[in-house]
NUROLO-794809 format. One line per 2 residues: number of its first residue (from 1); for each residue x, y, z of C-alpha. Coordinates in nm, 2 decimals. Example, Ala and Ser with C-alpha at 12.3 -4.5 7.8 and 13.67 -1.06 7.14 Angstrom:
! NUROLO-794809
1> 1.23,-0.45,0.78 ~ 1.37,-0.11,0.71
END
This chain:
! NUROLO-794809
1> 8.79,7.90,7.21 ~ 9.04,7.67,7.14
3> 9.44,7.73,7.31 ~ 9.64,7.61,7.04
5> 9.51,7.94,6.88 ~ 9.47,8.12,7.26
7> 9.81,8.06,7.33 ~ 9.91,8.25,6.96
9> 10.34,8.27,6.97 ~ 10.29,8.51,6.71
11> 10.35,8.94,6.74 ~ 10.22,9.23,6.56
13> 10.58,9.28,6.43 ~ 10.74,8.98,6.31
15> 11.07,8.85,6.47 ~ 11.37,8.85,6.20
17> 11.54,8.55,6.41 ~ 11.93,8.65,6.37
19> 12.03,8.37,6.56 ~ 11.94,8.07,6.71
21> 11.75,8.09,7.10 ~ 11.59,7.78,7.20
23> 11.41,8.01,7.44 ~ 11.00,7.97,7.38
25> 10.85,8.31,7.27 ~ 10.70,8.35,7.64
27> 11.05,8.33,7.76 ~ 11.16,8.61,7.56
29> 10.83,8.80,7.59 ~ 10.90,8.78,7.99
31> 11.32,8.88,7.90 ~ 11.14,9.22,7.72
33> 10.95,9.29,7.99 ~ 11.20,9.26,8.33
35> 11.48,9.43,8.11 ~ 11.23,9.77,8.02
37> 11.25,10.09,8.18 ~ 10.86,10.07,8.19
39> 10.85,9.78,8.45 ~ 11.17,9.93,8.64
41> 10.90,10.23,8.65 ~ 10.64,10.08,8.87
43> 10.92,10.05,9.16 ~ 10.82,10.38,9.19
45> 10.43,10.40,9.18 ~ 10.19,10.34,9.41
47> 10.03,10.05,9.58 ~ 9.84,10.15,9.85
49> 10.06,10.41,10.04 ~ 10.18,10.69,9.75
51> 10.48,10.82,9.82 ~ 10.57,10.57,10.13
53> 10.92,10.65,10.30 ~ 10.91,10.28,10.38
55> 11.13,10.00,10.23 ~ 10.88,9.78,10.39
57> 10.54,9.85,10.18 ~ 10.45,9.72,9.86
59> 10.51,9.96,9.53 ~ 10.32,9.84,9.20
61> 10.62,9.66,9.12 ~ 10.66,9.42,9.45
63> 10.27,9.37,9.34 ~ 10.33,9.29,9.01
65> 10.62,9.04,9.13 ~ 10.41,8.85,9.34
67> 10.10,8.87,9.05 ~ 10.37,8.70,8.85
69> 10.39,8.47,9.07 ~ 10.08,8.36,9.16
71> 9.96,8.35,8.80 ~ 10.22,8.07,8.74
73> 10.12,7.86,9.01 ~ 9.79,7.86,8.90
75> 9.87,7.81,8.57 ~ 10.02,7.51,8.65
77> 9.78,7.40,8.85 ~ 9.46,7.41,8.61
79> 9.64,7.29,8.35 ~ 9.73,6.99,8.60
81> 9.36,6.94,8.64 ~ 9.29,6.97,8.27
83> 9.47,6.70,8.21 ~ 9.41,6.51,8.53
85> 9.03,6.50,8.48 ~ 9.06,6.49,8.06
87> 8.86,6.82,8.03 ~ 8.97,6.88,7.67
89> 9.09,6.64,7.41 ~ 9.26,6.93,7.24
91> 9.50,7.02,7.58 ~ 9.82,6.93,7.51
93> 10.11,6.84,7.79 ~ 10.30,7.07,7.69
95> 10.05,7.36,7.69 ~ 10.12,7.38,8.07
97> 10.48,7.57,8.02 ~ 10.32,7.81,7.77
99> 10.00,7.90,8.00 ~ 10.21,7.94,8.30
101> 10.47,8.14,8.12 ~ 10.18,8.34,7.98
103> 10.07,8.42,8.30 ~ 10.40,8.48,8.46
105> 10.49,8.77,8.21 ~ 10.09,8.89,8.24
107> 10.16,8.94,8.63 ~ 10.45,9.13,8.53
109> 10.24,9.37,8.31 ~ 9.89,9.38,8.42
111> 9.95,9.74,8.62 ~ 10.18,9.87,8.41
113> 9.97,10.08,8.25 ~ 9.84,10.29,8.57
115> 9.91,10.62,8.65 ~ 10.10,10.80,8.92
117> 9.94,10.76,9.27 ~ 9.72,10.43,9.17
119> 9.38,10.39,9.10 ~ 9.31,10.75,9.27
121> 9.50,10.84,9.00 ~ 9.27,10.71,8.69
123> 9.02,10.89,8.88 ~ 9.17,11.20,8.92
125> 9.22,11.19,8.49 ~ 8.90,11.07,8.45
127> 8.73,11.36,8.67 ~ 8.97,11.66,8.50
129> 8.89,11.54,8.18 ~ 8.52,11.54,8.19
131> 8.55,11.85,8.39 ~ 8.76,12.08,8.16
133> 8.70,11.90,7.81 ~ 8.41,12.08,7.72
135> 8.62,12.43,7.81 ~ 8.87,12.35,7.55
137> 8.91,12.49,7.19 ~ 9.09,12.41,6.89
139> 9.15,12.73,6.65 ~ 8.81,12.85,6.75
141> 8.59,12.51,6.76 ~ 8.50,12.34,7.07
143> 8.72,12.01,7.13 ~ 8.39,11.86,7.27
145> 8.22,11.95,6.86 ~ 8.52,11.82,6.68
147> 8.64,11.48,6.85 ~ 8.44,11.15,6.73
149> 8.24,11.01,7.06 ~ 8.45,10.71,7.07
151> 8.73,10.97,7.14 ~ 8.61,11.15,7.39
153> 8.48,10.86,7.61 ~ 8.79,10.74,7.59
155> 8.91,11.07,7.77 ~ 8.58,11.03,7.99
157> 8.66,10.71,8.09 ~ 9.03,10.67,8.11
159> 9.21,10.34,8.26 ~ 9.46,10.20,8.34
161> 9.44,9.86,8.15 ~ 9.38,10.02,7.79
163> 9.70,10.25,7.89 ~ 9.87,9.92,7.97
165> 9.81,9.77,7.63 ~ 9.91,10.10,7.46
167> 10.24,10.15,7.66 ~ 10.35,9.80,7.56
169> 10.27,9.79,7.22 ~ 10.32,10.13,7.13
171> 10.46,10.39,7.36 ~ 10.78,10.14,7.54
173> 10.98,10.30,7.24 ~ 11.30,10.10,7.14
175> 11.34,9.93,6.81 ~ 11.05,10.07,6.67
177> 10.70,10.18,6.69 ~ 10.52,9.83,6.78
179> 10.68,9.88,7.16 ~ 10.79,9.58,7.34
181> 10.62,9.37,7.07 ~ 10.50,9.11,7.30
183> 10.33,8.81,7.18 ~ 9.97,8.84,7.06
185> 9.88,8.52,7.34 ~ 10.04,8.73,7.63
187> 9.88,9.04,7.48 ~ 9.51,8.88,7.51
189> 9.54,8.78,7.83 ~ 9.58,9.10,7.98
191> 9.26,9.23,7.79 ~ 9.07,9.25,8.14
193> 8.77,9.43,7.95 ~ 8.79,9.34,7.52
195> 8.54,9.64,7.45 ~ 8.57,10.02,7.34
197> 8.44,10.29,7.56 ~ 8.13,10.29,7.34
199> 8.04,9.94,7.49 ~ 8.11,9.98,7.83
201> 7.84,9.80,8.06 ~ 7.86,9.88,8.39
203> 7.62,9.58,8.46 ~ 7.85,9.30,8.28
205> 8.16,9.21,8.50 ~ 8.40,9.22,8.13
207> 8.21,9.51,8.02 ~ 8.23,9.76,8.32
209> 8.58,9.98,8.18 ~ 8.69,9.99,7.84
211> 9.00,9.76,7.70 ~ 9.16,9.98,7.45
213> 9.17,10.36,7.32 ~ 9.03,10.46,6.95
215> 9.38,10.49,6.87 ~ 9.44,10.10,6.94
217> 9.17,9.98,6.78 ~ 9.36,9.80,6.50
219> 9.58,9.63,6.75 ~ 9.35,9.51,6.96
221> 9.16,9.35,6.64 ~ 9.53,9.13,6.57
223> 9.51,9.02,6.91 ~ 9.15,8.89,6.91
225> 9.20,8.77,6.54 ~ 9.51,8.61,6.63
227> 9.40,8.40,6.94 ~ 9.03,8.38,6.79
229> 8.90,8.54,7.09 ~ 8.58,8.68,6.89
231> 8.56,9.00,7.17 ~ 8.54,8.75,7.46
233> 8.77,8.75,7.74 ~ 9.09,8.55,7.72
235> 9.02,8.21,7.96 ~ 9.37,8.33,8.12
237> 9.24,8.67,8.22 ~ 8.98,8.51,8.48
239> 9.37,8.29,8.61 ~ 9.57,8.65,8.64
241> 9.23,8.85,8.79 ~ 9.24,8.54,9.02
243> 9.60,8.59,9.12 ~ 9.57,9.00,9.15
245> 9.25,9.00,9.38 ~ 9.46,8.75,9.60
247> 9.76,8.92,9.58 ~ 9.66,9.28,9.67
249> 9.36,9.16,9.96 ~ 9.63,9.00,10.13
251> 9.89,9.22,10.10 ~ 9.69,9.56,10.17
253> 9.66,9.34,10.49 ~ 10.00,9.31,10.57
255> 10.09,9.66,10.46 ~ 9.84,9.83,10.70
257> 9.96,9.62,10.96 ~ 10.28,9.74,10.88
259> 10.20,10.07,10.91 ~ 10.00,10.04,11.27
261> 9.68,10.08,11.10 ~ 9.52,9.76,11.22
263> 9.70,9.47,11.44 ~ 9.59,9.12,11.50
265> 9.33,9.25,11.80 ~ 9.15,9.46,11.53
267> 9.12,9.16,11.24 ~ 9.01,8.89,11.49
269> 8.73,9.13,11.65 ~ 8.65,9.18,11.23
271> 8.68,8.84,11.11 ~ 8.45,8.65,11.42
273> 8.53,8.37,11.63 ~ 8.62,8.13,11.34
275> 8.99,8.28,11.26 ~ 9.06,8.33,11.68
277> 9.29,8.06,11.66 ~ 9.47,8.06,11.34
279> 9.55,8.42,11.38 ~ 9.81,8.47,11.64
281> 9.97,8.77,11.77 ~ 10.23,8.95,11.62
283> 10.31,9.00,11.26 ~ 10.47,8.67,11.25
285> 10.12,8.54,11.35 ~ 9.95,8.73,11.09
287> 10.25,8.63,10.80 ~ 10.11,8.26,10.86
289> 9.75,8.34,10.86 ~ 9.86,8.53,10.50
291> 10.03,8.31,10.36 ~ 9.81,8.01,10.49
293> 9.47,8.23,10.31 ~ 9.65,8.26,9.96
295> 9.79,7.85,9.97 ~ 9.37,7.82,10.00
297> 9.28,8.08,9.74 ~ 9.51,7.96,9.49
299> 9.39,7.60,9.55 ~ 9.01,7.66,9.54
301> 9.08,7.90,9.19 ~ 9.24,7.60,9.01
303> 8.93,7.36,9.15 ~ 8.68,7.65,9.05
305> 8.82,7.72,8.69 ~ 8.79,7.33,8.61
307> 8.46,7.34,8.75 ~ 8.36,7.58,8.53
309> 8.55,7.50,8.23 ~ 8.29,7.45,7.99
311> 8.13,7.83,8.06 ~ 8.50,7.98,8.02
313> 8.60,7.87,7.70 ~ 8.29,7.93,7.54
315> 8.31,8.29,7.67 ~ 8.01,8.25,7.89
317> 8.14,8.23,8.23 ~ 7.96,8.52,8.45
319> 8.12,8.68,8.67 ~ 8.51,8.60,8.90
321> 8.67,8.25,9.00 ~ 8.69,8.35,9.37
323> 8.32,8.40,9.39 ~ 8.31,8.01,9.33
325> 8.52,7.95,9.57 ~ 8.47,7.91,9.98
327> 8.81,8.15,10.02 ~ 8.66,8.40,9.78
329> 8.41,8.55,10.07 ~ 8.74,8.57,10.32
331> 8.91,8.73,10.05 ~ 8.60,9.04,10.04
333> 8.60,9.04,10.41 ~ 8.99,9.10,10.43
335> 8.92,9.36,10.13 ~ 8.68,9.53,10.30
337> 8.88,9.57,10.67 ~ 9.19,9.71,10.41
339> 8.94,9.94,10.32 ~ 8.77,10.05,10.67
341> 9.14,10.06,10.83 ~ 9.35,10.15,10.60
343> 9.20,10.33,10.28 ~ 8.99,10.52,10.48
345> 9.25,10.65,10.68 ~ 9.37,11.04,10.72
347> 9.71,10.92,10.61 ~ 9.58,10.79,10.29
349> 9.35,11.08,10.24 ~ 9.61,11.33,10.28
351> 9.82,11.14,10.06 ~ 9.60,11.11,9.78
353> 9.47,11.49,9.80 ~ 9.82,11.57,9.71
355> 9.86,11.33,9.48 ~ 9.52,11.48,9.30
357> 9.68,11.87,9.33 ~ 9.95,11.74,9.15
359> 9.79,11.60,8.89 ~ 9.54,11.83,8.79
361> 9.83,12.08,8.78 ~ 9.98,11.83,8.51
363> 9.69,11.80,8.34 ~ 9.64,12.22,8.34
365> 10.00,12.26,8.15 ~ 9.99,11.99,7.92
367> 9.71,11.89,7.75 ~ 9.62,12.26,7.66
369> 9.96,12.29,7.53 ~ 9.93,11.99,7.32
371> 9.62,12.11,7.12 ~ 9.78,12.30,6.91
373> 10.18,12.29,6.88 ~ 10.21,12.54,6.59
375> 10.03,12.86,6.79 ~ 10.32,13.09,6.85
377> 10.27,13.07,7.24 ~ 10.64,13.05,7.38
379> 10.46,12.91,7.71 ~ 10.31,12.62,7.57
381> 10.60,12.54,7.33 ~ 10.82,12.54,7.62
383> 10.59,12.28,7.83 ~ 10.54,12.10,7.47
385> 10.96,12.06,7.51 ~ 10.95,11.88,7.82
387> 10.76,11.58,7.69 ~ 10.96,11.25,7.64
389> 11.08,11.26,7.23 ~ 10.97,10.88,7.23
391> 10.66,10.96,7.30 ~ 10.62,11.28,7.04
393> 10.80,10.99,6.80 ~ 10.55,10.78,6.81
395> 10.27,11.05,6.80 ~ 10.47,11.19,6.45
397> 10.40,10.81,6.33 ~ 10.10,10.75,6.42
399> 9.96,11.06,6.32 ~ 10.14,11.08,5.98
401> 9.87,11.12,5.71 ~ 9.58,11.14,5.96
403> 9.28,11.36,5.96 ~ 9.31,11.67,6.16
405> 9.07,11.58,6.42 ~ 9.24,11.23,6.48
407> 9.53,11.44,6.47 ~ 9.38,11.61,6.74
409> 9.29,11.34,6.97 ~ 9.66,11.16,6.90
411> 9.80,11.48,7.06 ~ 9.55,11.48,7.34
413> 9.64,11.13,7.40 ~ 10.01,11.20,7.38
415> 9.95,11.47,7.69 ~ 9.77,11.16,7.89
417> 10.05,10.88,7.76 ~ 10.35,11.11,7.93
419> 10.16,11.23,8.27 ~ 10.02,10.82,8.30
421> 10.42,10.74,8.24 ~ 10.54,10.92,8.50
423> 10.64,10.75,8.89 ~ 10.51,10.91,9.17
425> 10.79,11.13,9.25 ~ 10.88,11.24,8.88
427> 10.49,11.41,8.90 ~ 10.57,11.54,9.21
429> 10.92,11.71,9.12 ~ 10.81,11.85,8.80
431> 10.47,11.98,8.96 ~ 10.70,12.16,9.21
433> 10.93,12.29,8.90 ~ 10.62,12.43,8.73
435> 10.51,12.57,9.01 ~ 10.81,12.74,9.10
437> 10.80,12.55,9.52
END
């Protein structure tokens, strides 16, 4: 891989240029983003704690911020060491604004894509999906008989990131059908997984979920053509993955601390003798030990991705960045004490049982409503009605000249594209509406 084509300035629509803007097209692409109602969204969804009263506790969006941020101090870092240790003749100087723009805007986006209540959430689709699918008829045929395979794994295996890339370059509505139209180089580096969810490997680390839905198949094809990325992962994506696992294993930290799940007794009894005296008492104490851990991580990730430069461009590179670094094992040991404190808690258990009611009553009114919008069923017309008319826009377009049973899955996707949209508390109003509470 080469990244005068990697970092592609080009988008799947192209840009009529009215008037001069010396802005680059990562500049803009990061303009599109802040100023959408889809990023203003994630201030809204979940983190760790769904549905927190507190100001104090990350939502996706303070996650995504600091993502952002990260990514563009690595970005300049590696491409610092590039160039410091002459690791590609082809690297340009001024590559490093691009890369770390790229990055910035990717932070930015990277969760964007998730459902209400977080990853608990994916799950929760996942499960109703392959639970109910099979129970489902269209005009007398099983859904399960009629849909292509590739079109019900998707449904089987529904995530986050392939909603992601759909929302922005399809569903975030506003000129036209091409969403925010981003540029194809952002739009590969947020490609965590570049497969279908008839390749999914759970043994290969950029195998183990699927990339993009049947219905994004074409798009995703631009992007890889565009940036030559010949179904390999994106060099960038192992820089943002970088900056999320540091972001999120520190900050669950903080948050449950926060929240009196664990103080600075608990983590020094967890972490051993060696972190006794660099972790002090009192949140203050444990800000420094934070921020002191992700100064580290972000050091040793620039260090590790030159290291293994070679491996990543070719699209060999096995594995994550942190596991090649010394901070990557403190990063899985402050993971897993998130995990035993704060995950496992009854707070968070509660919390996400509610959050799974919610959303399997969702799922229960749309998605059979959606199958078939013609039957004269004044119930399910009336749920039909309350979907966003962006989102039954771009189903009309995508859908236009279609075969029925693609038509099909489009309208099954458009029930999953409106529930995924949705903040935590819209699900939770309009479950209460349907439900009469």
């Amino acid at each position: 891989m080469e990244w005068k084509y990697l970092l592609c300035p080009e988008r799947i629509r192209k840009s009529k240029g009215r008037h001069e803007d010396l802005r680059s097209a990562f500049e803009k692409d990061y303009h599109r983003i802040i100023g959408s109602a889809s990023f203003r969204r994630l201030q809204d969804k979940t983190q760790v704690f769904p549905l927190d009263k507190s100001d104090f506790v990350r939502t996706r969006l303070t996650h995504s911020l600091e993502v952002s941020s990260f990514g563009k101090s690595l970005g300049q870092s590696v491409s610092k060491i590039i160039l410091r240790d002459k690791l590609d003749e082809g690297f340009k100087p001024e590559y490093s604004h691009d890369i770390s723009d790229i990055l910035s805007c990717g932070g930015l986006i990277h969760d964007i894509g998730n459902p209400p209540f977080g990853h608990f959430g994916e799950t929760v689709i996942r499960r109703w999906f392959k639970d109910n699918l099979s129970k489902l008829e269209y005009r007398g045929n099983k859904l399960t008989e009629l849909l292509e395979p590739q079109m019900l794994e998707d449904f089987y295996n529904y995530e986050g990131n392939a909603q992601g890339l759909r929302l922005v370059t399809k569903l975030h509505h506003v000129v036209d059908e091409h969403g925010m139209n981003l540029t194809k180089g952002l739009l590969s580096s947020v490609i965590k997984y570049p497969v279908s969810s008839l390749e999914i490997d759970r043994n290969c680390e950029y195998k183990k979920k699927l990339g993009y839905f049947y219905a994004d198949g074409e798009t995703f094809n631009e992007i890889d053509s565009g940036c030559r990325t010949e179904g390999k992962r994106n060099p960038l994506v192992y820089l943002l993955e970088a900056a999320d696992d540091i972001a999120y294993k520190t900050a669950d930290i903080e948050d449950a601390y926060k929240k009196g799940l664990i103080d600075s007794h608990i983590l020094r009894d967890e972490l051993g003798d060696k972190y006794n005296r660099s972790l002090k008492d009192g949140y203050n104490g444990l800000q420094r030990f934070i921020v002191t851990v992700q100064r580290e991580a972000l050091e040793d990730t620039s260090e590790a991705f030159g290291e293994n430069y070679s491996e990543i461009m070719s699209g060999d590179f096995k594995g994550n960045l942190l596991d090649k670094c010394p901070s990557g094992a403190l990063l899985d040991r402050l993971g897993r004490i998130a995990y035993k404190y704060a995950f496992s808690s009854r707070q968070i258990y509660l919390m996400e049982l509610g959050g799974k009611s919610i959303l399997n009553a969702l799922l229960d009114s749309f998605v059979p409503a959606v199958i078939d919008p013609k039957k004269s069923d004044d119930i399910n017309f009336k749920v039909c009605s309350l979907i966003s008319e962006n989102y039954k826009n771009i189903y009309e377009i995508y859908s236009e000249n279609k075969p029925e049973r693609e038509k099909l899955y489009l309208r099954l996707l458009l029930a999953a594209d409106y529930i995924s949209g949705m903040t935590d508390s819209f699900a939770r109003d309009l479950y209460r509406q349907l439900k009469g509470i």
